[in-house]
DRENNU-174793 format. One line per 5 residues: number of its first residue (from 1); their letters; for each residue x, y, z of C-alpha. Coordinates in steps of 0.02 Angstrom, whole numbers, plus 50000, padded with zeros to 5 digits. Last residue first. Example, Ala and Ser with C-alpha at 12.3 -4.5 7.8 and 13.67 -1.06 7.14 Angstrom:
2
2	SA	50684:49947:50357  50615:49775:50390;
END
This chain:
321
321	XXXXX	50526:50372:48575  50373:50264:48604  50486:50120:48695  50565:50260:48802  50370:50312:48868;
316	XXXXX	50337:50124:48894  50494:50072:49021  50399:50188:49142  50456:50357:49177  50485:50386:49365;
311	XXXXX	50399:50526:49462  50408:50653:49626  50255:50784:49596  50249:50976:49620  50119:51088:49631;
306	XXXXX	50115:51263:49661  49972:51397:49700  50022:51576:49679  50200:51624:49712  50311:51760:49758;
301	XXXXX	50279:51730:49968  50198:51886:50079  50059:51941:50021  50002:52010:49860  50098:51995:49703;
296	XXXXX	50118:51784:49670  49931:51750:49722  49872:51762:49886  49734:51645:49934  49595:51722:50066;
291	XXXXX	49509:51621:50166  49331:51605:50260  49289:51585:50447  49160:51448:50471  49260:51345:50604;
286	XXXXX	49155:51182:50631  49155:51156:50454  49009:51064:50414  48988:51168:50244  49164:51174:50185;
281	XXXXX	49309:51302:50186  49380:51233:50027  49535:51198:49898  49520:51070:49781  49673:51015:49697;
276	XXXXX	49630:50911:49534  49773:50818:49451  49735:50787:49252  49719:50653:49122  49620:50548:49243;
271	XXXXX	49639:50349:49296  49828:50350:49324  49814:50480:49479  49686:50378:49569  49723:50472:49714;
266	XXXXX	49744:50291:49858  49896:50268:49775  49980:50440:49839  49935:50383:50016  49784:50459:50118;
261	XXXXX	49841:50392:50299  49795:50575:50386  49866:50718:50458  50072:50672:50452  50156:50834:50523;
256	XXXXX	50290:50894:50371  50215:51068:50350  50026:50956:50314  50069:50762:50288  49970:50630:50199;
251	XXXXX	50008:50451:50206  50153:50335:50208  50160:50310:49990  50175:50519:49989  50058:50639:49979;
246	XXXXX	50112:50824:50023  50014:50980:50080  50129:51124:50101  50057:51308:50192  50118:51463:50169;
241	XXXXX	50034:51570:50277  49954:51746:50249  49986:51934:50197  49871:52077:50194  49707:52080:50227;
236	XXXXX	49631:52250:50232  49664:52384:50337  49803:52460:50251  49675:52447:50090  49764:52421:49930;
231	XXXXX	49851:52528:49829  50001:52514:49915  50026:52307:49824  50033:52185:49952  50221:52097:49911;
226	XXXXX	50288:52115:50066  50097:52116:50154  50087:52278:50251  50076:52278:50434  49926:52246:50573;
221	XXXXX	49836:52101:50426  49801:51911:50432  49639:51849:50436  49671:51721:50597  49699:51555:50657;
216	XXXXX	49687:51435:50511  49624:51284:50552  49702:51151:50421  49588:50997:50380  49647:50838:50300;
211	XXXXX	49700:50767:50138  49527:50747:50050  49519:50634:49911  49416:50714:49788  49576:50716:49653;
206	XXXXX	49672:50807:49788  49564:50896:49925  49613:51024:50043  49507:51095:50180  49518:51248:50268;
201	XXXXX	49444:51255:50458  49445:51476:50523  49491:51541:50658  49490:51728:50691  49590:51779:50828;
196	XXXXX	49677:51905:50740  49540:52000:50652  49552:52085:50458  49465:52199:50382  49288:52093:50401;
191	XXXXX	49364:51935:50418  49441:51800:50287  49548:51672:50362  49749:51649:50285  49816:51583:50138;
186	XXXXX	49991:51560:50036  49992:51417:49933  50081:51240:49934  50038:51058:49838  50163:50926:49853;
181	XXXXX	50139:50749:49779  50225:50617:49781  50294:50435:49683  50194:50483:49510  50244:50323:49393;
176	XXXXX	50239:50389:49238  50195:50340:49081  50009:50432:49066  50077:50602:49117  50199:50601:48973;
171	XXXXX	50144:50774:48931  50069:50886:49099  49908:50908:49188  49846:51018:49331  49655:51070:49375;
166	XXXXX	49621:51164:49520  49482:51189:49605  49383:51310:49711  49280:51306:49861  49130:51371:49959;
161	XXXXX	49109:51476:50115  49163:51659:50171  49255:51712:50003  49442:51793:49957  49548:51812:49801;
156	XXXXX	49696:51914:49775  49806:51924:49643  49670:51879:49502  49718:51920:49301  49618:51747:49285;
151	XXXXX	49468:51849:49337  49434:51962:49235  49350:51836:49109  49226:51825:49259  49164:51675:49337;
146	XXXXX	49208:51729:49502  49128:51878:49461  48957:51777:49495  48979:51778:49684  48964:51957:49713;
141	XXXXX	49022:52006:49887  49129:52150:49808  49084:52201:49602  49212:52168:49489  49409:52150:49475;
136	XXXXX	49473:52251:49609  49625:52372:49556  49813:52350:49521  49887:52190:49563  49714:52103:49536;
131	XXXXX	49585:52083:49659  49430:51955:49677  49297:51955:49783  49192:51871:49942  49069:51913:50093;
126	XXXXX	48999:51805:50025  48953:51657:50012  49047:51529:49857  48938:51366:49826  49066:51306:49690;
121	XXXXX	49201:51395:49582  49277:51277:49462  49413:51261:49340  49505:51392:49416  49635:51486:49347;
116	XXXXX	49643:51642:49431  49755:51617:49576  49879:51572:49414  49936:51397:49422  50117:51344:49439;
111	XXXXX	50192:51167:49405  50361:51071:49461  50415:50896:49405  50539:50817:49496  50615:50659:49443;
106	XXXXX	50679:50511:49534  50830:50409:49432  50835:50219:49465  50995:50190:49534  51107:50097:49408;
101	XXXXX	51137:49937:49466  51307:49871:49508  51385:49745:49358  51412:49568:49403  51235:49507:49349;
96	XXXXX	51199:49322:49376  51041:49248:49317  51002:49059:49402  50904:48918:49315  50804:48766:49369;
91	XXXXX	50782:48793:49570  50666:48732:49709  50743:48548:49666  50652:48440:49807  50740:48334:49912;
86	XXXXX	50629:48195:50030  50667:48179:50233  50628:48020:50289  50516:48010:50452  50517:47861:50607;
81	XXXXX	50587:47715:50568  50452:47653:50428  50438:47822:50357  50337:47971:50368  50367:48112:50270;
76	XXXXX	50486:48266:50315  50490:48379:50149  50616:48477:50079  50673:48610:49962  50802:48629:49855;
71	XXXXX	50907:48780:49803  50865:48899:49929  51031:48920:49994  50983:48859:50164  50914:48702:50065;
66	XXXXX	51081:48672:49969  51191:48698:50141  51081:48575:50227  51063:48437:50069  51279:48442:50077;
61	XXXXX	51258:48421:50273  51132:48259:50235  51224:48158:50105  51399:48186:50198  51312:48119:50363;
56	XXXXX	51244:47981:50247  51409:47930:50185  51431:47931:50012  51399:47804:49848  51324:47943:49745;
51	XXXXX	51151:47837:49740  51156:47752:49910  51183:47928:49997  51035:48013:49883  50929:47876:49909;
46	XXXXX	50953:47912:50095  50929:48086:50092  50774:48066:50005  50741:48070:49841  50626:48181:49711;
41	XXXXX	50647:48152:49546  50748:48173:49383  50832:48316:49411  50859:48289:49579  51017:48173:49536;
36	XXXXX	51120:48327:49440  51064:48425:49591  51155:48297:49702  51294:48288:49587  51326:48480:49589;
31	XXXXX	51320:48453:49780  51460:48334:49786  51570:48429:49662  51564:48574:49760  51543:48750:49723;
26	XXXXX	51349:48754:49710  51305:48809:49911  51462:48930:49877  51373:49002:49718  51214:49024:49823;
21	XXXXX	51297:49089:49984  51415:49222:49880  51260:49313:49799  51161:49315:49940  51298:49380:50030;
16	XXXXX	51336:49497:49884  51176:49589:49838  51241:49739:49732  51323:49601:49642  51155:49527:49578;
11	XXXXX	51074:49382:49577  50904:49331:49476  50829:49194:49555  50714:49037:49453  50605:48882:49485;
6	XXXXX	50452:49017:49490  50529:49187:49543  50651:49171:49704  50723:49327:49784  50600:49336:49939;
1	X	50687:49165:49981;
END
């Protein structure tokens, strides 16, 4: 019995066959007096018979219905005709609880980064830059403006190779229990102008675990983005895809298709103060074709990047209130 802890079962009334097998398997006299007897040794059926003065066959059905109920246990030894079956308590105390369960309560946590604020901006290529909702911030196809105080006003940000990551953290973090994870943003390749076919493989990473590989089919561009502002470039990039990574105790999923058997345990969540979302076109990528992130004023979809996380608060975090 699954149930079972040591020599003792909690039941419950949201479980009521168990519930009603165990208290029938006690709701005879007979019974009652064989566990009264097995609390003092082992016996076997026939002990048992000779010692409450009753028939063996009654001896051995009431030791059936107690075993199926997982209140004794037995073993067959051998005897001198043939084996003897010796009784076992498995049990010493029972919990009953006749009031339903409360549902534990899932919480949703939701948490929005700027385009801009990045914790780290590693082996970017050009071609590459930065925009904000009303100009470009710093020189084009200049790596080291990525760095730039400008550049947490970002809308728009775009590179050939390299990656950037995210860094999210919240109170409490350390007493909960962090069930899922979705992470979404709106991106698309990154071509001269823009090209449609132009492929391009975009990695995302959570806490250095990598989730899988999207491949991206084009740079993105033909109309204006809904959000793009009219300063910038009708030929440019304009819009993208919104795309949803999400972890979950089954694996890793990209738009709901499962891409790889990363499961929320296998992050490490509990051993850092903070959730890092890396997002890359790597080296051995065998499509080399950039990406631009839209933040919540260019492109097509009002947000930047976006993480959310399913949670329940451990017993701890009430205890510290």
């Amino acid at each position: 019995m699954d149930d079972i802890r040591g020599k003792h079962v909690d039941l419950t009334i949201d479980d009521p066959d168990r519930l009603y097998q165990l208290t029938h398997a006690l709701a005879s006299p007979v019974r009652i007096r064989i566990m009264q007897a097995l609390g003092e040794k082992s016996m076997s059926v026939g002990e048992l018979s000779q010692r409450l003065d009753i028939p063996m066959s009654t001896a051995a059905l009431a030791v059936k219905i107690l075993e199926e109920a997982g209140v004794i246990m037995t073993e067959a030894l051998p005897g001198v005709r043939g084996s003897v079956k010796l009784c076992s308590r498995r049990l010493d105390t029972i919990g009953v609880r006749l009031t339903p369960e409360e549902p534990k309560e899932e919480n949703v946590l939701a948490l929005h980064m700027p385009l801009g604020g990045y914790s780290s901006a590693d082996g970017i290529k050009a071609t590459c830059g930065l925009a904000g909702a009303e100009t470009l911030l710093g020189e084009m196809d200049n790596p080291s403006v990525f760095y730039s105080p400008g550049r947490f006003s970002a809308q728009l940000v775009w590179f050939r190779q390299g990656s950037l990551e995210y860094r999210f953290a919240f109170q409490q973090m350390e007493y909960m229990d962090i069930e899922w994870l979705e992470f979404s943003f709106e991106a698309c390749s990154e071509a001269p102008m823009y090209r449609d076919p132009w492929e391009s493989d975009i990695a995302v990473s959570i806490n250095d675990r990598r989730l899988g590989v999207w491949t991206c089919p084009c740079d993105c561009g033909g109309r204006q983005g809904r959000l793009t502002p009219s300063w910038w470039p009708a030929l440019s990039t304009q819009y993208g895809f919104l795309k949803f990574w999400r972890v979950t105790a089954e694996g890793s999923y990209l738009d709901g298709v499962r891409i790889s058997d990363v499961t929320i345990r296998d992050l490490g969540i509990d051993k850092k103060g903070y959730i890092s979302a890396r997002i890359e076109v790597p080296k051995e990528a065998q499509n080399v074709g950039g990406i631009n992130l839209f933040g919540e004023w260019f492109g097509d979809y009002p947000q930047a990047l976006a993480l959310k996380v399913g949670y329940r608060m451990r017993q701890e975090a009430y205890d510290a209130t």
